[in-house]
Steps between C-alpha positions, in 0.01 A plus 500: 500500500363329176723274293452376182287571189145589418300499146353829462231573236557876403240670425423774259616836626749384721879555420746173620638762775175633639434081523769460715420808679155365627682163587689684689219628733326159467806347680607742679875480415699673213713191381295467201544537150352411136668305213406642168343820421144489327385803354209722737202348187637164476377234781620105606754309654781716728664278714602729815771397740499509900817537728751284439302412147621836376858307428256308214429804319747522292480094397126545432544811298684292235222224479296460224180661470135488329294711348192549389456860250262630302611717196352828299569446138545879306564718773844563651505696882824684632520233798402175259162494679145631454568653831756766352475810187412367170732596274407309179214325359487283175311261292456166613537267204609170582337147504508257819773271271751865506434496883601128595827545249589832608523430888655148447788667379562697801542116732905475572710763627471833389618868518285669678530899622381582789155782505561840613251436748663203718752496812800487302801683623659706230814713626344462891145631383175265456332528149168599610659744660640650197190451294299688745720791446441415101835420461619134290831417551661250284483098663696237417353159385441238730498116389200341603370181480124390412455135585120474377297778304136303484205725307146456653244730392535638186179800471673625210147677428570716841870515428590257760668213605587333821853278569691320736844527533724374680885654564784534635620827815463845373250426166281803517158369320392838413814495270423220347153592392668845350780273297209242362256794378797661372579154284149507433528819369240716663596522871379394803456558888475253774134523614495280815755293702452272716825248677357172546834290611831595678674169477282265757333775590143548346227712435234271644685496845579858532341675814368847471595764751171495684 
């Protein structure tokens, strides 16, 4: 048996179980298993533990992590990505000046509720499940904390920007792009997503699967 931990690029496509599920086959044992879901379109750093490894999960899971996201000004999606319905679309108007203040103001802990979309438990059920069955169920607030919320590219002429952020367990990104374009006032979806750091774990040392 393998012990210990290995940095996995995930790839587009791929959910963080059917990553674990090809490990499994690659090693040939089942003692294996991921520490923090990335969504099927999102790729980067999952750091996957081996036999007795698997007692880290739990401690990794709660390290920071980094991100690097790309955000849809004026449209807003039912899963807070370009990958789901839209269900609005608006005006942009806002200069590169609105941008940098508005997501500044979202660095430091803050409530954030969870999508309908995500592996949340409410009352035993996960939320995707629900929202598959085009149900919403009500969610409680979770506090989260953004360490770092850096803007990059600002293509304000394509709607766009890019960011990095770094945060603390259980930040889903694809919220946070919803709650800036709603501060902004005309929406927004997360466009891209890509983890680039899991504590000392990093994008540039992640292996792929082949």
């Amino acid at each position: 048996m393998v012990n210990g931990i290995i940095n996995v690029y995930k790839e587009k496509g791929y959910t963080s179980f059917d990553v674990v599920a090809k490990m499994r086959g690659i090693f040939g044992q089942k003692k294996i298993g991921h520490t923090g879901t990335l969504d099927p379109d999102a790729v980067g750093v999952l750091p996957v533990c081996l036999g007795k490894g698997t007692g880290l999960v739990s401690m990794i899971t709660d390290w920071t992590k980094t991100y690097e996201a790309v955000m849809l000004l004026g449209t807003t999606t039912d899963t807070q990505d370009t990958s789901g319905n839209v269900l609005t679309k608006s005006v942009v108007d806002v200069d590169e000046r609105t941008v940098l203040e508005v997501c500044s103001q979202f660095e430091g802990e803050y409530e954030q509720i969870p999508p309908m979309y995500s592996a949340v438990k409410v009352n035993g059920k996960r939320l995707y499940e629900l929202a598959r069955q085009g149900k919403e169920v009500e969610r409680k607030a979770r506090r989260v904390h953004i360490y770092t919320c850096d803007i990059r590219d600002i293509a304000l002429a394509k709607n766009e920007f890019s960011m990095e952020v770094t945060c603390s367990k259980g930040t889903y990104i694809r919220t946070l792009c919803q709650d800036i374009g709603e501060k902004l006032g005309c929406g927004a979806a997360m466009a891209s997503l890509v983890r680039t750091q899991v504590d000392r774990f990093q994008l540039e040392d992640a292996l792929t699967l082949e």
